[in-house]
N, C-alpha and C positions, 0 to 999 in steps of 0.2 A: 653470299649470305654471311651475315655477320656469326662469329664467335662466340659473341658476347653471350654471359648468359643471364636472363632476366632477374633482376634481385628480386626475392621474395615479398609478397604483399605484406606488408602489417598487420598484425591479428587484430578483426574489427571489435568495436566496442559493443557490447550488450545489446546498448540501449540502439544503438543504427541496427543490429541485425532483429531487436522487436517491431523496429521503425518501419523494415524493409516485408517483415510479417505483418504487421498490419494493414502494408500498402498489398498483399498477395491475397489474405484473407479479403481485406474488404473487394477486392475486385472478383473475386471468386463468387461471394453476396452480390455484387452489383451485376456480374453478368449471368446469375440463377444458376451457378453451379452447387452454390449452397441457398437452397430456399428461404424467404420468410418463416418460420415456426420452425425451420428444421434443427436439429442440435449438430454442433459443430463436432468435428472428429475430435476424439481424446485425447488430451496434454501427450500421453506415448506416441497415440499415431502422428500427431503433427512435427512431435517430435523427429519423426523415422522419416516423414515427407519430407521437412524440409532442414533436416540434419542442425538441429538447434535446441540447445539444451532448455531444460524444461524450466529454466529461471525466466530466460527469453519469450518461453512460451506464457507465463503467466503477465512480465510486462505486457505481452501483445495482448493479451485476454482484457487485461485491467485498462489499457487505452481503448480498445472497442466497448468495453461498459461503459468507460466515462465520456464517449461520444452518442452513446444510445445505440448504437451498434446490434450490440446482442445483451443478454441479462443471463446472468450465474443464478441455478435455481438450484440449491443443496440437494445434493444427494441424486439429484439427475442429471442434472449437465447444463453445458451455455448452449442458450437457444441466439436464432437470429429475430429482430426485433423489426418492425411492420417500417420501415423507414416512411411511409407516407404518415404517421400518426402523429399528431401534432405534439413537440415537447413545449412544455412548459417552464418550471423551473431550471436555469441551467448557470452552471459555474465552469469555466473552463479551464481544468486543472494545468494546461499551460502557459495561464498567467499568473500561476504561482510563481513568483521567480525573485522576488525581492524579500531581504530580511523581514523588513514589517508585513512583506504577502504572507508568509511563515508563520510568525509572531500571530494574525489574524485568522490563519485559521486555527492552530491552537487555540485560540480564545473560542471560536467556533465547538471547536470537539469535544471543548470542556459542554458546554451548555447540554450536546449531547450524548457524547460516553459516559458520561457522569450516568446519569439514567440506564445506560446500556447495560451498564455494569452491575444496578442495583437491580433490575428484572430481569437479567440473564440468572443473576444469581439464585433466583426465588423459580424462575422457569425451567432451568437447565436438565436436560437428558442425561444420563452418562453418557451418551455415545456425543453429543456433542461437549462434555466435560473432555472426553477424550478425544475430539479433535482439535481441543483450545490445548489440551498437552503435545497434543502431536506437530502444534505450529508453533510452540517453544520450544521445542526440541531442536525443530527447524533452526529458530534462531540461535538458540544457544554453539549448537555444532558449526555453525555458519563460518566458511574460513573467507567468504570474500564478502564483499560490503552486499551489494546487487540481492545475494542469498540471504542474509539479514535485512534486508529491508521485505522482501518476502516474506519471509515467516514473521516479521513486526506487524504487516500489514494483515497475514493473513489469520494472526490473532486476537487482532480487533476485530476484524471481519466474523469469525466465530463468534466472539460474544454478542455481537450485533445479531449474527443470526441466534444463536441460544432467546433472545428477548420470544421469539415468534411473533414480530414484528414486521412485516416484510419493509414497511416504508426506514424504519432504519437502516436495514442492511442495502435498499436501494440506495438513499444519501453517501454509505460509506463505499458501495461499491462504484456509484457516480464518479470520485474523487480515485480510486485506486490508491496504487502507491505513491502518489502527489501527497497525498496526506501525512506522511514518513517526513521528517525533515530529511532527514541523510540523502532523500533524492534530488533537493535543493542546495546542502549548504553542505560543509565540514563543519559536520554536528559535535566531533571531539575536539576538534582543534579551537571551536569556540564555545567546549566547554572546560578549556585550558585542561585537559587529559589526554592521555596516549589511547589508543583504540580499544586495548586492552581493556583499562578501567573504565573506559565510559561504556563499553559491552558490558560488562561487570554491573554497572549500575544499573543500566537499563534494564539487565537482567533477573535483580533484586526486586524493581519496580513490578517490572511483570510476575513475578511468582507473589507477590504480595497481593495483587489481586485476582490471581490462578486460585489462592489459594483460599481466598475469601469465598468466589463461586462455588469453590468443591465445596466449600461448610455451607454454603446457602447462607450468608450472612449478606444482608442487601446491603447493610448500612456500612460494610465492610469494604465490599466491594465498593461502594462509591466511593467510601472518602481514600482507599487505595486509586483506583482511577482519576479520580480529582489529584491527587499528589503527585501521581508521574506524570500526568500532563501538566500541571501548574508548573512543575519542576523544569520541564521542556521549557515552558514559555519563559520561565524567569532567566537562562540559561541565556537564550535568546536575546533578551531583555538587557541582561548588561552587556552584551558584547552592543544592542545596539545606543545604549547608554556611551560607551568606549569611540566607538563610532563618531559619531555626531560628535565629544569631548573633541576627537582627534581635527574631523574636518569643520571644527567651528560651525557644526550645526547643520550640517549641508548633506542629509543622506538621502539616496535616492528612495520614493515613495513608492 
């Protein structure tokens, strides 16, 4: 018997060990260990099953919504969804993958958070005002990228749900954290900042419109929403202006 002794594995990445949850989860649904209607175990328990921290676990959550999987219903839990029921409209958040797929849906979320923002504002509960703080807080404290794109996500998500809308908060739950650039591109590094400052902005951006909903100012919140997205895309925009300048026009679409 050999000596030797085994090098150690490499610490997997996030997004493979959500990868490897959704392939666990969904087979668990397919062979009725988790029913149709039934609500899936909580972010803790799945956590303590399958020894993954609970960043992981909302990635995994947020790819079974955007497959039609299951549906996130505030305040009770993710249910499993009829897989025999016919979907209709559908986007498939992993062919987002190119600058201008990016660029596109921003243009996208403006058309609709724009709105989100101005009837969340005019709708809002305190307790869902305080779960839109509770998912800045998230972000703000955030010491790795994965956890900030979390709480970015899960604070449009909030104010999607604040509208009492449900078809909104389906759209954005649809798309998950696809909809984040950061989970596409080096969102600082192409907006010529260090991570630091570009959290710092984005951070600005978000309490600008935190803070329009807590006044109930619709007009507020919009044109705050309208701004940090418009700012994302523009951001975007000339790097892919840069781009194209560099390869003589030639960028992939």
């Amino acid at each position: 018997m050999s000596n030797e002794s085994t090098p150690p594995r490499p610490r997997r990445k996030s997004r493979s060990l959500a990868q490897d949850l959704v392939a666990e989860l969904t087979r668990q649904i397919r062979e009725g260990q988790i029913k149709c209607g039934e609500k899936l175990p909580t972010e803790s328990e799945i956590m303590e099953a399958h020894g993954v921290s609970r960043t992981v676990v909302r990635e995994a959550i947020s790819r079974l919504q955007a497959s039609g999987t299951v549906e996130t219903r505030h305040g009770i839990g993710t249910f499993v969804l009829d897989s025999s029921t016919p979907c209709g409209f559908r986007i498939d958040p992993a062919t987002i993958v190119t600058l201008r797929d990016v660029m596109a849906i921003l243009e996208l979320r403006v058309s609709l958070e724009v709105e989100c923002a101005g009837l969340a504002a005019r709708r809002r509960s305190a307790e869902q005002l305080a779960a839109m703080r509770a998912a800045l807080d998230t972000f703000n404290r955030a010491g790795h990228a994965s956890d900030a794109v979390a709480g970015d996500f899960q604070f449009h998500l909030q104010i999607a749900l604040a509208t009492g809308n449900r078809y909104f908060t389906d759209i954005m739950s649809h798309f998950g954290t696809s909809i984040i650039p950061r989970t596409r591109l080096d969102s600082a590094h192409i907006a010529h900042a260090d991570q630091q400052q570009y959290q710092e902005r984005l951070s600005r951006e978000h309490e600008q419109i935190y803070e329009a909903i807590a006044r109930q100012d619709a007009d507020a919140a919009r044109a705050a929403m309208r701004l940090h997205l418009t700012n994302s895309r523009e951001r975007l925009r000339m790097v892919h202006e840069e781009a194209e300048t560099l390869q003589g026009g030639s960028v992939p679409a």
